[in-house]
C-alpha positions in Angstrom: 51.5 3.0 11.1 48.3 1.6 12.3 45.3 2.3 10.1 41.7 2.6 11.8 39.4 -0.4 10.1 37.1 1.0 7.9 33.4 1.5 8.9 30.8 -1.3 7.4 28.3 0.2 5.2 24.9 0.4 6.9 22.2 -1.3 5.8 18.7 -0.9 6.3 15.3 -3.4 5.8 11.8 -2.5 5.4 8.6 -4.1 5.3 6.6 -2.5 2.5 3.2 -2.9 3.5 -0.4 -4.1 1.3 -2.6 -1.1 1.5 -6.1 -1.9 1.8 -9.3 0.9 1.3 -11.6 -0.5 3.3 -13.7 2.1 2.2 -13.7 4.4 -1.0 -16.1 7.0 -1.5 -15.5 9.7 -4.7 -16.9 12.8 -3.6 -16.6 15.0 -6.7 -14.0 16.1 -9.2 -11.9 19.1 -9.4 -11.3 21.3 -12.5 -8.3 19.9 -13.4 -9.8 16.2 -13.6 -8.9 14.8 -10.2 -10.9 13.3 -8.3 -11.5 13.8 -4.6 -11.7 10.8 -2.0 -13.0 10.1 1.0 -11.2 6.6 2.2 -10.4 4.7 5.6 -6.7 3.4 4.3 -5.5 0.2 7.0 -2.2 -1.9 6.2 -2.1 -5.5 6.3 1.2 -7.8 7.3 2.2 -8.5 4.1 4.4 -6.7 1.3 7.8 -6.4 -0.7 10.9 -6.0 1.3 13.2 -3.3 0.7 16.8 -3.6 1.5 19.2 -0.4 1.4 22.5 0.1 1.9 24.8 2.7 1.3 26.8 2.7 -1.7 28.1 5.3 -4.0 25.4 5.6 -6.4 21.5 4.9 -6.3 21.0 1.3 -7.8 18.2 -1.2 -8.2 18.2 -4.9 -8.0 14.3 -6.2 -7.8 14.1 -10.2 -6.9 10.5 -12.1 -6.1 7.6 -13.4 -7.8 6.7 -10.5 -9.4 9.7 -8.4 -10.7 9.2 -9.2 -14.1 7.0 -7.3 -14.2 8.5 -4.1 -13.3 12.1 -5.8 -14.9 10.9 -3.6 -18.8 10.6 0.2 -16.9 13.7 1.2 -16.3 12.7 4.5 -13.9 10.5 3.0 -11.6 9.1 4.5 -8.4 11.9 3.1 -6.0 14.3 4.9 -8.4 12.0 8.0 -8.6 11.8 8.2 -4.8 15.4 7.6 -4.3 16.9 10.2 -7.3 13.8 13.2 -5.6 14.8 12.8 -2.5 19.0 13.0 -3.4 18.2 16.1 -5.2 15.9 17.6 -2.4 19.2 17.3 0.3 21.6 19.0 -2.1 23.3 16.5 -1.7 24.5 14.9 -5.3 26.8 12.4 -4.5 24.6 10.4 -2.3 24.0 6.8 -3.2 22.4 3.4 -2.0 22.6 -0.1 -3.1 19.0 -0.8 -3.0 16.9 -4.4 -3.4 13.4 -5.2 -3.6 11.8 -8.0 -3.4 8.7 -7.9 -5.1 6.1 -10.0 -3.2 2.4 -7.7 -4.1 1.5 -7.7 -7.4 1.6 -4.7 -9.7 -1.3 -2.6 -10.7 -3.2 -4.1 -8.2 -5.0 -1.2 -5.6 -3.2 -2.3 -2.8 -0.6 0.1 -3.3 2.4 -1.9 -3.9 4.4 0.6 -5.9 3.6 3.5 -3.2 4.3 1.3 -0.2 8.0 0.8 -2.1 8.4 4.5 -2.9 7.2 5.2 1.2 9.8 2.4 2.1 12.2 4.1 -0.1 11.5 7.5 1.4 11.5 6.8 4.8 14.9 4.7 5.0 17.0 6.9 3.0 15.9 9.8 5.0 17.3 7.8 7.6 20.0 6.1 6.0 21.6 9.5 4.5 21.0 11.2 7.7 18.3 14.1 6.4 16.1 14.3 9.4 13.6 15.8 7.0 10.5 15.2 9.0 7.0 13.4 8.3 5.7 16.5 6.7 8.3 17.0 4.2 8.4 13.5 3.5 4.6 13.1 2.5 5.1 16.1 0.2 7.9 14.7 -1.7 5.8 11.4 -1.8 3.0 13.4 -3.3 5.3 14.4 -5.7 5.7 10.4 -6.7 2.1 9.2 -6.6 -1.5 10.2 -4.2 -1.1 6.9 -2.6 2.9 7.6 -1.1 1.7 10.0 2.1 -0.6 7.8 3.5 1.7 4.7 3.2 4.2 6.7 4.4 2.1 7.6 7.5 1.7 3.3 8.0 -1.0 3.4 10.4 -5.0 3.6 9.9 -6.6 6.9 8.4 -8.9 8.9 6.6 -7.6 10.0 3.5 -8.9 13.1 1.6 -8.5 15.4 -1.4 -6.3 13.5 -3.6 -4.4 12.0 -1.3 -3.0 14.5 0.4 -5.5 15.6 3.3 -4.5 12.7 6.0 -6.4 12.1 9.3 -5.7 9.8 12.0 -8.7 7.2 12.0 -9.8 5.6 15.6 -8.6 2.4 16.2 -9.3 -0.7 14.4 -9.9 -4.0 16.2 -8.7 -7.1 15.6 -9.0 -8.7 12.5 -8.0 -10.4 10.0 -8.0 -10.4 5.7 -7.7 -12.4 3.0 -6.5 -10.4 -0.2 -6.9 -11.9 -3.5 -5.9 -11.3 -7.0 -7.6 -12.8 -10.2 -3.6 -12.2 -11.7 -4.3 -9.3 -14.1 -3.5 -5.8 -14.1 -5.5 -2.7 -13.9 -4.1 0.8 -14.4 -5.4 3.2 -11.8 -6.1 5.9 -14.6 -7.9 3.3 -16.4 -10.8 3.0 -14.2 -11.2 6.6 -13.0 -11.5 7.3 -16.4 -14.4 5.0 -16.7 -15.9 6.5 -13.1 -19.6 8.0 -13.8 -20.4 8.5 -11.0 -23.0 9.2 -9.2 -20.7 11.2 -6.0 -21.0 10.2 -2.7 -20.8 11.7 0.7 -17.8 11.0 3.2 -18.2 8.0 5.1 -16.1 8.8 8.1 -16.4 7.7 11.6 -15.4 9.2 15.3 -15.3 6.3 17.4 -13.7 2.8 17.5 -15.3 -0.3 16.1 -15.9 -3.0 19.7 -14.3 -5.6 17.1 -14.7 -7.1 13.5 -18.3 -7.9 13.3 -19.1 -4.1 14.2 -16.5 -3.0 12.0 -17.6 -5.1 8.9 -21.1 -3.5 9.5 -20.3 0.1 9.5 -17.9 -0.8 6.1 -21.4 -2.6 5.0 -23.0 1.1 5.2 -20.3 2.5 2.9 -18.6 1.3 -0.7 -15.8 1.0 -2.9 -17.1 3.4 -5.5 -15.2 2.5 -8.3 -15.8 -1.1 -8.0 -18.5 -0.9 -10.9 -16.1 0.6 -13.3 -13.3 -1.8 -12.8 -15.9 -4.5 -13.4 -16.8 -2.7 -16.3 -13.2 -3.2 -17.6 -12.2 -6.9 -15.5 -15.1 -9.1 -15.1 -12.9 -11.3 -13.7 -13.3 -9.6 -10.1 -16.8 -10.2 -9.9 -15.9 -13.7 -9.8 -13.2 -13.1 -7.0 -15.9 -11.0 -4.8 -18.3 -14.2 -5.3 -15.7 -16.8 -3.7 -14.7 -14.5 -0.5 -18.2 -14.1 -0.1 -19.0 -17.6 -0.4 -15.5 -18.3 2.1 -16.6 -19.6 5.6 -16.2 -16.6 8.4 -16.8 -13.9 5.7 -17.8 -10.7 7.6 -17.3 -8.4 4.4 -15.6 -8.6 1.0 -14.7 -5.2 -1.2 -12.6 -4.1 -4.0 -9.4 -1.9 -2.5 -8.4 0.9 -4.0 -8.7 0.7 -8.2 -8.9 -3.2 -8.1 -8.3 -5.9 -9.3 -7.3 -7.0 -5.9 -10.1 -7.3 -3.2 -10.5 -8.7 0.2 -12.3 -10.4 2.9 -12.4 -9.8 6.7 -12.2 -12.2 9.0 -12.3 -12.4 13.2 -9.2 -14.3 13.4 -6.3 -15.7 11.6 -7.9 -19.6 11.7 -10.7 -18.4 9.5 -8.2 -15.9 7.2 -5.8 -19.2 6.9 -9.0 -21.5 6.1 -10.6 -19.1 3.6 -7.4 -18.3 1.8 -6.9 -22.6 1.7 -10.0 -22.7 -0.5 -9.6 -19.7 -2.6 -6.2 -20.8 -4.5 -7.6 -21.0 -8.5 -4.8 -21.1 -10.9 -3.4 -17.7 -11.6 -4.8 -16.0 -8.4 -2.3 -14.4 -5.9 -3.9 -14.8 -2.4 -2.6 -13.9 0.7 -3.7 -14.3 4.3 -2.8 -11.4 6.7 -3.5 -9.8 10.2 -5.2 -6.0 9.8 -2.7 -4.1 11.5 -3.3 -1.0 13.8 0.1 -0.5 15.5 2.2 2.8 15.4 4.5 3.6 13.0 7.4 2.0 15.5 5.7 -1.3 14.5 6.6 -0.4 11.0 10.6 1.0 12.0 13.4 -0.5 9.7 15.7 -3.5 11.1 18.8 -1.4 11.1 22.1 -4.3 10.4 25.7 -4.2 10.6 27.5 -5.7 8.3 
């Protein structure tokens, strides 16, 4: 009797993407101690890859330069996201073999653990077949961190409440950053705690920058509001704004998100790559990388047979 071959396991990769705040304006504070944002979030060409393929059970392997660091917790947000969304389809026995390759670094304000849990998110929806939809999706990514929905979402927005409140931004032009790292951590919670204030007003705009020049001088008429309190904890980035502002082709250089990561816009990818060739300082992570504004089909898995 003739046996039909088995299927292949599917498998499924992702780009995780570098989130950048290109703006970050705190607007006040709720009762309960968080803070509300105003933020343009953008996503630049670089990040950990995700691999997942189905399997019986939900595994992690994590490869790259930085999984050592996240080697010690042993319920990380890739497991988190994969174990909330198993037990919102009812579903108990499903299970993926999943690898990341950790390429941003951790703690960092770029959103490297959120990009992972979106990633995670948006290919096992797929992979196990859910069909849950974007909406459902950003509130289990809530769920996991305030950073998830709007990586999850890929493209350019405006980003309010807590993270939560998500608005399609106008289009960015082209152009191009440099993100750099002074190779030190900095717990979110860390610097909101040190936050002061004073509050600002949201910073939003309706139409679409003509290119990078007009676009670094509407982000000059805004800030990064917590960049005095992570200085106030890391010195060290003071010294990393200095050199991309001192970096030929500099149109604008800002702390993203919490820090300690910040970067540089640039018109084009010749003066990204040349800035980024004289920033390297021993123990700084920098990366070159186009500003992306595609649609979230730019950001689609590689689906593979195997």
């Amino acid at each position: 009797m003739a046996f039909p071959a088995k299927r292949p396991p599917r498998e499924l990769r992702l780009l995780a993407r570098a989130k950048i705040n290109l703006y970050l304006h705190v607007l006040g504070r709720r009762d309960d101690g968080y803070h509300l944002l105003d933020s343009l979030v953008a996503f630049a060409d670089v990040g950990d890859d995700l691999v997942c393929r189905e399997a019986a059970d939900i595994t992690l392997r994590m490869t790259g330069p930085f999984a050592a660091s996240l080697l010690g917790e042993g319920d990380n947000l890739v497991l988190r996201a994969a174990r909330r969304l198993r037990a919102v389809s009812g579903k108990p026995k499903l299970g993926a073999a999943l690898t990341l390759t950790k390429r941003l670094p951790v703690a960092s304000g770029i959103g490297g653990g959120s990009a992972d849990a979106a990633a995670t998110l948006f290919a096992l929806d797929r992979l196990w077949n859910l069909d849950l939809g974007a909406a459902r999706l950003a509130d289990i990514g809530l769920e996991l961190g305030a950073d998830v929905p709007v990586c999850l979402a890929g493209v350019p927005t405006f980003m309010g409440g807590v993270g939560e409140a998500l608005v399609p931004a106008p289009a960015l032009p082209p152009a191009h950053v440099v993100l750099v790292n002074p190779g030190l951590a900095l717990p979110t919670a860390s610097v909101f705690g040190r936050f002061l204030g004073p509050f600002s007003p949201a910073g939003r705009w309706s139409e679409a920058p003509a290119d990078a020049a007009m676009l670094a001088q509407w982000l000059a008429t805004r800030a990064n509001d917590l960049t005095d309190a992570a200085l106030g904890i890391m010195p060290a980035i003071g010294g990393v704004l200095s050199a991309l502002k001192a970096s030929q082709g500099c149109l604008l250089a800002r702390m993203s998100g919490s820090g300690a990561t910040c970067f540089g816009l640039y018109a084009d990818a010749a003066a990204a790559s040349a800035a980024a060739a004289t920033l390297s300082r021993p123990g700084w992570w920098v990366a070159a990388a186009p500003l992306l504004d595609g649609l979230a089909g730019e950001a689609e898995p590689l689906v593979v047979a195997t």
